[in-house]
N, C-alpha and C positions, 0 to 999 in steps of 0.2 A: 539439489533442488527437487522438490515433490512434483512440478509440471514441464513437460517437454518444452522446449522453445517453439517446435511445429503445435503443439497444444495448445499453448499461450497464446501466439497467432489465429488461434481460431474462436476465441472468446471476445465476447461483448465489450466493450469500455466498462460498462458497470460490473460485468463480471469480473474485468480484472483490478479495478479499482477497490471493488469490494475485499476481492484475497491480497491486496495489499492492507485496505486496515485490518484484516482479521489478522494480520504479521506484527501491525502497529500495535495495536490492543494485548495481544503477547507481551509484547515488548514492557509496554506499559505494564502490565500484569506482573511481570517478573521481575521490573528494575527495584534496584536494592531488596530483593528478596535472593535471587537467583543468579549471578553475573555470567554463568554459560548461557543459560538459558535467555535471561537478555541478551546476549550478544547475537546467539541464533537467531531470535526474530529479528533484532533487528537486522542484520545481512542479510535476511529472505526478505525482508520489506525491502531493501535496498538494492536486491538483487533484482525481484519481480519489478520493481520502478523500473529499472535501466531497460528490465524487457518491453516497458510498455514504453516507453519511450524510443525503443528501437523499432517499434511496429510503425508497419508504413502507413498503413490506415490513419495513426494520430497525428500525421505529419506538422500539422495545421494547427495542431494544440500542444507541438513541441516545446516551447515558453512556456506555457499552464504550466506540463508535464518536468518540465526542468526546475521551476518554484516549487512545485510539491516535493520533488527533490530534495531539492536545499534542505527547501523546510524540517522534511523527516529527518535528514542529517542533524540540524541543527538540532530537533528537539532529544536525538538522541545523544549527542553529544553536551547537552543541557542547556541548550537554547540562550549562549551568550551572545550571538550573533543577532538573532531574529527574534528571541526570546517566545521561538517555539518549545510546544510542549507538548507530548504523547496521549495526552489526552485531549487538546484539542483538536490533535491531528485524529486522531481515534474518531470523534464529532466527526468531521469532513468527510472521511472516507466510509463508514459503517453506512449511512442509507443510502450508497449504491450496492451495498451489499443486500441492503432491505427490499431495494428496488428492483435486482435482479432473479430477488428467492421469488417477490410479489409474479414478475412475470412468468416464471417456470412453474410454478403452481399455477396459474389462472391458468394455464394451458389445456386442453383439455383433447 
C-alpha cells in the first residue's frame, strides 16, 4: 500500500474517497486489457475502503461505507449481484476527488 494507515487516518472523507476512485478508475481503465494490473487496483480500492471504513471518525457512515463496499466488490467481480459497474462507481467517487483538489488549491 502507497499510504500509511497513520496517513490515512489523518485525511479528509473526500480525500479519501477521492483515492479510492482514482483505484476504481484504474480498475476500470485496465479491465480486460490488463488482468494484473486490474487486479492491483482493484485490491488497493478494496483495501483503502476497509481503511476508511476502519476510521473512527466515519463511525456514523459505517452502512454508507459498507454498500460502497459491496458495491465496488460487486462491480469488480462483474456486477451479478447489484449489477454494479466501474464506471459508475468511478461517477460516485471522482468529485470528491474534485472537491478535495478544488479545496487545496483555493487555499492560499
Amino acid at each position: 500500500m502507497a499510504v500509511s494507515r497513520e496517513r490515512w487516518f489523518t485525511l479528509s472523507l473526500a480525500d479519501q474517497l477521492g483515492n479510492i476512485g482514482s483505484e476504481v478508475g484504474r480498475a476500470r481503465s485496465w479491465q480486460g486489457r490488463d488482468e494484473k494490473l486490474f487486479w492491483g487496483a482493484a485490491g488497493r480500492a478494496l483495501e483503502l475502503l476497509d481503511l476508511t471504513r476502519e476510521d473512527a471518525r466515519w463511525q456514523e457512515r459505517r452502512a454508507e461505507l459498507d454498500r460502497a463496499r459491496e458495491s465496488v466488490a460487486d462491480a469488480i467481480l462483474g456486477g451479478g449481484t447489484y449489477g454494479s459497474r466501474l464506471a459508475d462507481l468511478e461517477n460516485y467517487f471522482m468529485p470528491f476527488a474534485l472537491y478535495s483538489q478544488r479545496l487545496r488549491t483555493s487555499v492560499v
